[in-house]
C-alpha positions as CSV (number, residue, x, y, z in Angstrom):
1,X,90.1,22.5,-3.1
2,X,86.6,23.0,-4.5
3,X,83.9,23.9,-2.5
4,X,81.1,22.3,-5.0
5,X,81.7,19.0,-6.0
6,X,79.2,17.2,-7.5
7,X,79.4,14.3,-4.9
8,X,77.6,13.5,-1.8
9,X,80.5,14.4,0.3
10,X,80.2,18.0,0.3
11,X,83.2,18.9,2.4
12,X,80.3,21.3,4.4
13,X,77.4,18.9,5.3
14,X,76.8,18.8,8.6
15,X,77.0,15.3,10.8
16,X,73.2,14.7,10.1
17,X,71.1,15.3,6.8
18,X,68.2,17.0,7.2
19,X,65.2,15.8,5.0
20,X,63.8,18.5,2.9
21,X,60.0,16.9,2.5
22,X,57.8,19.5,1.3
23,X,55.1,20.4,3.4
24,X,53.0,22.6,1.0
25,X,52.5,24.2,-2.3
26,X,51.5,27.6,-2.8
27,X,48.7,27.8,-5.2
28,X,49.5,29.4,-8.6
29,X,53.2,28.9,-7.5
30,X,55.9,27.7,-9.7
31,X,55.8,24.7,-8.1
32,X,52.3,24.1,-8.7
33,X,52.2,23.7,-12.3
34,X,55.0,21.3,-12.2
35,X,55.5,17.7,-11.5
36,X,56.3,18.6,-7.7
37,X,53.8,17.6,-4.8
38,X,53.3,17.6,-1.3
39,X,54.7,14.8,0.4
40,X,57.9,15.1,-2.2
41,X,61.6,15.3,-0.4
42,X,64.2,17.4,-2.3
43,X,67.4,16.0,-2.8
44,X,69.6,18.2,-5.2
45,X,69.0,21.2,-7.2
46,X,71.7,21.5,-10.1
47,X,73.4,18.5,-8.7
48,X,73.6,20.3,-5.9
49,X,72.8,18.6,-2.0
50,X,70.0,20.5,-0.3
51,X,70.3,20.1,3.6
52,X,68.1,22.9,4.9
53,X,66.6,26.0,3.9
54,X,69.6,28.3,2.8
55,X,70.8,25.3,0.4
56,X,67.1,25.7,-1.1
57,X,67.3,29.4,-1.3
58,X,71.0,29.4,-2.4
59,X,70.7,26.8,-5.6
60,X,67.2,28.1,-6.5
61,X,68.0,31.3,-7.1
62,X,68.8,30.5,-10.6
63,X,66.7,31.0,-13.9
64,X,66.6,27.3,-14.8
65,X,67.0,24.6,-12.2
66,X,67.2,20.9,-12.3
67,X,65.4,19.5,-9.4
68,X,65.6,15.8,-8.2
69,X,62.9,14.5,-5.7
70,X,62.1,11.3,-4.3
71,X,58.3,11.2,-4.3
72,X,56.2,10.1,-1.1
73,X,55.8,6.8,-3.0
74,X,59.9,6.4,-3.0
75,X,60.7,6.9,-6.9
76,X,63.0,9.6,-8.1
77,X,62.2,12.0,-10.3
78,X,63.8,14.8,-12.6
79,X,61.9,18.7,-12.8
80,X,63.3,21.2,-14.9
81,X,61.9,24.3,-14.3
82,X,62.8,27.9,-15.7
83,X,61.6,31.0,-14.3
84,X,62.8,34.5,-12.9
85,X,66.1,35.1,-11.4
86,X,65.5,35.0,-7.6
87,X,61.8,34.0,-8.0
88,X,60.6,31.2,-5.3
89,X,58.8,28.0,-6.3
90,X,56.3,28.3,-3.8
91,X,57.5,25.7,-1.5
92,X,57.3,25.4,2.1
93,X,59.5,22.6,3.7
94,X,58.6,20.6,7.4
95,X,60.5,22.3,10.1
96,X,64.9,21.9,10.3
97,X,66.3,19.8,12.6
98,X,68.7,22.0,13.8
99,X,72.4,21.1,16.1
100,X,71.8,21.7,19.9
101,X,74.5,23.0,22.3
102,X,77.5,21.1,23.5
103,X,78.1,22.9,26.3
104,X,77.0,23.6,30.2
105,X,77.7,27.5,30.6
106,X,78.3,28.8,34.0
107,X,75.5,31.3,33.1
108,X,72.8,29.4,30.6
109,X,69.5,30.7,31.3
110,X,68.6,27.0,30.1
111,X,69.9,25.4,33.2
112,X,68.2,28.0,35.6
113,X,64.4,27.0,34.3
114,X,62.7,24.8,37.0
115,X,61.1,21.6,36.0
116,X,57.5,21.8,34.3
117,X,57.8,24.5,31.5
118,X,57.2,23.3,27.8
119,X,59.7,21.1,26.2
120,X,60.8,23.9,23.4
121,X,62.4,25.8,26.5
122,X,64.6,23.9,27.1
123,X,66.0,23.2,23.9
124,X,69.2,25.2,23.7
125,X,70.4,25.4,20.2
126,X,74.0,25.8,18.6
127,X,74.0,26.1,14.8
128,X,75.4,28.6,12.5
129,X,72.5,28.6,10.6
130,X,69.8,30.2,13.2
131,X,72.8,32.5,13.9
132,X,72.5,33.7,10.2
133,X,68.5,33.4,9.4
134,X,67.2,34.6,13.0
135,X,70.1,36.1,14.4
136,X,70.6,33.8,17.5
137,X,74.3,33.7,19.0
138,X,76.2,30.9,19.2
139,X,79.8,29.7,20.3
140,X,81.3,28.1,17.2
141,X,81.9,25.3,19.3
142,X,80.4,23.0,17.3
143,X,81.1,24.4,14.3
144,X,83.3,22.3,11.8
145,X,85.6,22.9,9.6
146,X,83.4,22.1,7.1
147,X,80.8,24.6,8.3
148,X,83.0,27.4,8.0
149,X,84.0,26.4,4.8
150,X,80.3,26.4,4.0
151,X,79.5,29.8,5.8
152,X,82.3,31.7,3.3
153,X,81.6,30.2,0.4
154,X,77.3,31.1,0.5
155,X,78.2,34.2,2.0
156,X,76.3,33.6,5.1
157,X,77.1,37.0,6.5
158,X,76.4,38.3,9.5
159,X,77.3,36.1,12.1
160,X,76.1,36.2,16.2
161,X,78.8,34.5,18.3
162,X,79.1,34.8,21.8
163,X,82.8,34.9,22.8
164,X,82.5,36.0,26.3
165,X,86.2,35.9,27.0
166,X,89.4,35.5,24.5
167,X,91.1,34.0,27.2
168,X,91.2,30.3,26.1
169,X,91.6,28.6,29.3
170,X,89.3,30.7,31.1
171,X,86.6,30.5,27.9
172,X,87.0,26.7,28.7
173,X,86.2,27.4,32.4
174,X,83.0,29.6,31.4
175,X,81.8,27.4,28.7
176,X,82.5,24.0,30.9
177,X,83.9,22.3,28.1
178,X,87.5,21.6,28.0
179,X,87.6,20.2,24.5
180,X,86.2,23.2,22.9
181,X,88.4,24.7,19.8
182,X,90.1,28.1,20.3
183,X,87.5,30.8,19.1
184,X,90.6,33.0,18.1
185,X,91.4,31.1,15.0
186,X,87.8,30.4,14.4
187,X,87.4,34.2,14.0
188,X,89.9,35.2,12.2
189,X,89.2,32.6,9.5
190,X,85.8,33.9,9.2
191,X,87.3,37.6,9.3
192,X,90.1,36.3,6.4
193,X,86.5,35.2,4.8
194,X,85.3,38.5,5.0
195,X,82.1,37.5,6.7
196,X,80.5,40.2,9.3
197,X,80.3,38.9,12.8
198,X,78.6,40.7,15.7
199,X,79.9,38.9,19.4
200,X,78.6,39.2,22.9
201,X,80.3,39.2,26.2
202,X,77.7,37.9,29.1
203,X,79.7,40.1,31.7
204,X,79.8,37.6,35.5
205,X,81.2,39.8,37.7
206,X,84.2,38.7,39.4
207,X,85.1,36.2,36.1
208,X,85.1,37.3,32.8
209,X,85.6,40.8,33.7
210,X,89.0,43.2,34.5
211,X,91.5,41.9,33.3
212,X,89.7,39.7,30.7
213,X,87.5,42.1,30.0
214,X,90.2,44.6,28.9
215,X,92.0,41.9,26.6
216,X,88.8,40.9,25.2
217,X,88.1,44.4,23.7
218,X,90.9,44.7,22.5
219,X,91.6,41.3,20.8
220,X,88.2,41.2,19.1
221,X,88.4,45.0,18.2
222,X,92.0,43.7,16.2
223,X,89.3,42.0,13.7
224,X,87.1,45.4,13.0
225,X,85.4,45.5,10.4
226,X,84.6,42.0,9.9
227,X,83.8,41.9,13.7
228,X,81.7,44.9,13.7
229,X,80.5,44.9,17.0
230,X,80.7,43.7,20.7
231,X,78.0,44.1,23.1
232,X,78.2,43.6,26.9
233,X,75.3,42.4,28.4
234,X,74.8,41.3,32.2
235,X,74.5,37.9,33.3
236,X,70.8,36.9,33.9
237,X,70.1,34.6,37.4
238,X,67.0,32.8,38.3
239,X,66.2,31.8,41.8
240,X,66.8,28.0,40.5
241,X,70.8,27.8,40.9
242,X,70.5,25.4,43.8
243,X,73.5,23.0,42.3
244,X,74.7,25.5,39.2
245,X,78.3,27.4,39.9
246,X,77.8,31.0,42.2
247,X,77.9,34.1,39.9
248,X,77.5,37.7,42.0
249,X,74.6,39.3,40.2
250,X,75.2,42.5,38.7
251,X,74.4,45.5,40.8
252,X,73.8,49.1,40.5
253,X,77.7,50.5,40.9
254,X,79.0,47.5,38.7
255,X,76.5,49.0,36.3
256,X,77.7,52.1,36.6
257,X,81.5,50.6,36.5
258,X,81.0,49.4,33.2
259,X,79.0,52.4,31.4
260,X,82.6,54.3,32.5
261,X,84.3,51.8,30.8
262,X,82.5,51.5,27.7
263,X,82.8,55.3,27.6
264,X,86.3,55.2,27.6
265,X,86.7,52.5,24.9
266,X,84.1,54.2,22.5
267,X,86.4,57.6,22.5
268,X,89.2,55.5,21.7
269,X,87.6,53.6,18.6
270,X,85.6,56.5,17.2
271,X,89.4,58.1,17.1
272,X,90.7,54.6,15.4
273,X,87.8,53.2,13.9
274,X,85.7,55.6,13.3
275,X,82.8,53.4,15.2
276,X,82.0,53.1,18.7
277,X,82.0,49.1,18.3
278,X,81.5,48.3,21.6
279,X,78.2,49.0,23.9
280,X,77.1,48.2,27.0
281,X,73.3,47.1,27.2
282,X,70.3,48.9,27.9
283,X,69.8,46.8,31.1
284,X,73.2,48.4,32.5
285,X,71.5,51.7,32.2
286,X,68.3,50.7,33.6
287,X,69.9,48.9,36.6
288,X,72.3,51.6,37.1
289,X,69.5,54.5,36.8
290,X,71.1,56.6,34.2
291,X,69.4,58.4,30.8
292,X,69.8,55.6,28.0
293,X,72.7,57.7,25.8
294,X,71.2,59.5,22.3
295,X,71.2,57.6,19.3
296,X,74.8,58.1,18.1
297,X,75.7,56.0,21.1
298,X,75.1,53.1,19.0
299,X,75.8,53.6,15.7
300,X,74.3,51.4,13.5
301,X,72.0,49.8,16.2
302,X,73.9,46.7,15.2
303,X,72.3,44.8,18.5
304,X,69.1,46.3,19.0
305,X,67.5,42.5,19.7
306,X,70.3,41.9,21.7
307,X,68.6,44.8,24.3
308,X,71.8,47.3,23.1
309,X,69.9,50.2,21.8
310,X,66.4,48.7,22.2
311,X,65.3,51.9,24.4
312,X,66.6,54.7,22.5
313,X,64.8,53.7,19.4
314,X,61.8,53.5,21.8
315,X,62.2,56.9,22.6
316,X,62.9,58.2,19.7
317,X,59.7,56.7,17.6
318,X,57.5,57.7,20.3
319,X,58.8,61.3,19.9
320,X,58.7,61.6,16.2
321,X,55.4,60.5,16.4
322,X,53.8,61.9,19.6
323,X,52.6,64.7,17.3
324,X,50.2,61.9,16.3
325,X,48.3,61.3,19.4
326,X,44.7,63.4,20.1
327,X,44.5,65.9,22.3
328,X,41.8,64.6,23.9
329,X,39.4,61.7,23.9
330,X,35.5,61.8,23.8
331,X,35.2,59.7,26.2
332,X,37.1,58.2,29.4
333,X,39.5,55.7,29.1
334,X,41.5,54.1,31.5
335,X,44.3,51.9,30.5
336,X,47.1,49.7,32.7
337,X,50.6,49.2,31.2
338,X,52.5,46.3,32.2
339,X,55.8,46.9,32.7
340,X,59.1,44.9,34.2
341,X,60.8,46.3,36.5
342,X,64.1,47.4,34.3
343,X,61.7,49.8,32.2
344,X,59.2,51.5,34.6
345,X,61.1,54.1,35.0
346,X,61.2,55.1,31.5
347,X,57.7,53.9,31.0
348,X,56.2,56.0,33.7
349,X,58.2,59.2,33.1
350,X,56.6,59.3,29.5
351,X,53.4,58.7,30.7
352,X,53.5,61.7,32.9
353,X,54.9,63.9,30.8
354,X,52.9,63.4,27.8
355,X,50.1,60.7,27.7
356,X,48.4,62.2,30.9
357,X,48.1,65.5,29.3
358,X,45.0,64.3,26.8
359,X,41.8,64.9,28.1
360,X,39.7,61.9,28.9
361,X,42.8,59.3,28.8
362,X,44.5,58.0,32.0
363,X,47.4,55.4,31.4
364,X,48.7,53.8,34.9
365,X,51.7,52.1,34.7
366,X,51.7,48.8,36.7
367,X,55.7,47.0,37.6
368,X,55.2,43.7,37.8
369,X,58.3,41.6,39.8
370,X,59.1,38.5,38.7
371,X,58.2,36.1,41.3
372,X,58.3,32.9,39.4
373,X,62.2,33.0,38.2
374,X,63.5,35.8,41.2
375,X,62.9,39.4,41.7
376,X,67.1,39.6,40.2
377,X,65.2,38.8,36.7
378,X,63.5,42.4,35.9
379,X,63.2,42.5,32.3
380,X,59.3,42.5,31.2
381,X,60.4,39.6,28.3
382,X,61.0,36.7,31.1
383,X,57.1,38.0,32.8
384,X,54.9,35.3,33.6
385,X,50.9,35.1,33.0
386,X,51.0,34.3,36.7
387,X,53.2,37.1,38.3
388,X,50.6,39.5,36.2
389,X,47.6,37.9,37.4
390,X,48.9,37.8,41.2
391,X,50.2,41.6,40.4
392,X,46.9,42.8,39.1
393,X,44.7,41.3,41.6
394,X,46.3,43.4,44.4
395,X,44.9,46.2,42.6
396,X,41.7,48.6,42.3
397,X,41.1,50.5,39.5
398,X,42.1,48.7,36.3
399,X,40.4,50.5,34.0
400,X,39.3,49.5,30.4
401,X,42.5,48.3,29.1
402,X,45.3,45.9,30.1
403,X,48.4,46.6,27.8
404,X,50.6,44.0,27.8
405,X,54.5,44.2,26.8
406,X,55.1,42.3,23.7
407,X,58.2,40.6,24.2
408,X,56.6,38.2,27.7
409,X,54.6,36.4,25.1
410,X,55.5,33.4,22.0
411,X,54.7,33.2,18.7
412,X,51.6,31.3,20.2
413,X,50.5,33.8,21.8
414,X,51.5,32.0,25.0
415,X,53.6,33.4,28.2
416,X,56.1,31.3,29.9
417,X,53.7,29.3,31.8
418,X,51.4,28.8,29.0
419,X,49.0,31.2,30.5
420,X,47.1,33.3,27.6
421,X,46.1,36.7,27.7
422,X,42.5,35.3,27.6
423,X,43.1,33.5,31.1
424,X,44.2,37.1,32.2
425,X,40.7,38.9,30.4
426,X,38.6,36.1,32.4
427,X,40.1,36.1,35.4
428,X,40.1,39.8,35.9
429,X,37.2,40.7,33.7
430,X,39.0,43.1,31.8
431,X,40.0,43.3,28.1
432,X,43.6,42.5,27.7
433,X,45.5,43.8,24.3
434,X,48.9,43.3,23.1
435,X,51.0,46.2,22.5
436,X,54.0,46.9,20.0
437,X,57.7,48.0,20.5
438,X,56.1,51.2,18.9
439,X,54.4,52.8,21.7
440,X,52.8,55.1,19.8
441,X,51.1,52.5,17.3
442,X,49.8,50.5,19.7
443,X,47.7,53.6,21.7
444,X,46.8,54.9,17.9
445,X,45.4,51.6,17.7
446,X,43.5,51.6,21.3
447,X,42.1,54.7,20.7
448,X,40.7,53.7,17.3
449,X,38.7,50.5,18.2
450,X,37.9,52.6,21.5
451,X,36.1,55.4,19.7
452,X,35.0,52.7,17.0
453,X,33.4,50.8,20.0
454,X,31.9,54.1,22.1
């Protein structure tokens, strides 16, 4: 069967089409000196459908493309353009409309938010294609066969999929679907594709572990290489499960529990695979108050925005680069570092050790418990504005500085309530900056505008 035929019925479109209307033109763009405007929707490129973004980047790759376009007026027109191989046109396209998920997991963070919070919270998506352009997991659930046909033949490589148990029936249970495919198959199609998949296991105690657990591992680790890694991760809970299924949390000797068990399949696959290829999650360290393991723990750091390796690259930046920092200031500067809960042990044992020492600088490290989703939730990512604001209040001595983590706050700049760090700098009359995952960058930074400013 061919995968391109020139036909509207490309055996991979998805149940919607998505109109590619162009929302902008770069100036002194390809697309700018042609007969192309804003306002335009792109329809084929070679003869080709364009659905979404990777159809445009796929098809325009090439030197010389025939685009068709319906203008905003509703004519169609033909552009041939020629130019470099793998050059863009200088297009940008309205947002995607992107396929949402079927399902009502045991576990989905989704379900556990209370009512108020912005709309684009609660929007829980499901589509192979955020998977492969911003690394999101998904369950293949609603994946058709047409997808997967599509996925192997542009390559769209790697893959996030949450699998969270190879046991069918109990997958079903988890997942609260009973008409979902069987992810086996679904894997091992993509594997026979030779597309790289990284999967997830959101560990419920009591549920998808023992037993499952152990024939998980070992089922997915039948796929290596194409499934190059599994992470385990623990199972978030809000205070807002009134009517949702009861989940233990996870706890400080299941923590431990599963570090031994990871331990024991990593010696068994760096003998077989040469790989670790399964981890456990920074957050099992944190809650289980052990050293995060050195780098070679995690190989490739194939999860790292999954929170599986996250911390050791922490570390290991900041000490390749403490040689950096002054040793001393010239003149006072006091500075509070919000933390969550699941780092401040970490966070605080490296201000002790080695930011206190400079002359003139005093860093305070401030753990902040979430009170707006439950004091279970300890991560500094899921912080409110609020549960700062309450925090800081309660204290003296804020100094110059509030540092704030930079995971608790959008692309908007906005936290989960839709406070802003500006509601934090007028409430509590301090100036409030936003740090980096590079520790170390973020003080350089301070210090400059600091001295700049003094």
């Amino acid at each position: 069967m061919e995968l391109r035929p020139q036909t509207d019925k490309l055996p991979f479109l998805n149940v919607f089409r998505v109109k590619m209307k162009i929302k902008s033109i770069a100036n002194k763009s390809i697309a700018s000196s042609h007969n192309i405007s804003v306002g335009d929707e792109l329809l084929t490129i070679n003869s080709h459908f364009v659905n979404d973004p990777i159809d445009y980047r796929f098809f325009s790759s090439n030197y010389l493309l025939k685009l068709k376009l319906r203008s905003k007026e509703g004519g169609i027109k033909q552009v041939l353009v020629r130019k470099q191989l793998d050059e863009d046109l200088g297009v940008e396209f309205f947002p995607t409309r992107y396929k949402s998920c079927p399902n009502n997991c045991i576990f989905c963070f989704v379900h556990q938010l209370p009512n108020g919070l912005r709309k684009a919270l609660y929007f829980k998506d499901e589509d192979f294609r955020l998977s492969f352009l911003h690394g999101n997991f998904i369950t293949l659930t609603n994946t058709s066969n047409g997808d997967i046909n599509r996925i192997i033949y542009q390559r769209l490589s790697p893959l996030y999929i949450s699998v969270h148990t190879t046991d069918e029936e109990l997958r079903k249970k988890i997942l609260s679907n009973p008409k979902i495919p069987d992810v086996m198959p679904l894997l091992e199609r993509l594997a026979k594709g030779k597309i790289e998949m990284h999967t997830q296991i959101v560990l419920c105690p009591g549920i998808n572990d023992g037993k499952y657990l152990e024939k998980s591992v070992k089922d997915l680790s039948a796929f290596y290489p194409h499934v190059k890694s599994l992470a385990l991760v623990p199972v978030g809970l809000t205070k807002f499960r009134e009517r949702l299924p009861g989940i233990k949390p996870v706890t400080k000797p299941y923590s431990k529990k599963v570090i031994q068990l990871v331990d024991q399949w990593q010696k068994r696959f760096r003998e077989k695979l040469g790989s670790g290829f399964v981890y456990a999650a920074d957050e099992f360290f944190t809650k289980a108050k052990l050293d995060i393991p050195d780098k070679g723990y995690y190989d490739e750091f194939y999860q790292i925005e999954n929170g599986v390796g996250m911390v050791r690259q922490f570390l290991d930046e900041f000490n390749a680069e403490k040689r950096l920092l002054p040793g001393r200031l010239r003149k006072n500067l006091n500075i509070t570092l919000i933390t969550g809960v699941s780092a401040f042990r970490l966070i605080k044992q490296i201000i002790e050790q080695r930011l206190n020492s400079i002359s003139d600088l005093k860093i305070r490290p401030v753990m902040v418990k979430n009170d707006f989703f439950g004091q279970s939730v300890t991560v500094a990512g899921l912080l409110t504005g609020a549960d700062i604001m309450d925090t800081l209040r309660k204290k003296k001595n804020l100094g110059e500085i509030i540092l704030l983590p930079p995971n608790c706050l959008n692309q908007d700049g906005l936290f989960l309530d839709d406070l802003t760090p500006q509601d934090l700098e007028r409430e509590l009359r301090r100036k409030v900056m936003i740090g980096s995952y590079d520790l170390m960058e973020s003080l350089i930074k301070i210090f400059e505008e600091w001295k700049s400013e003094n």
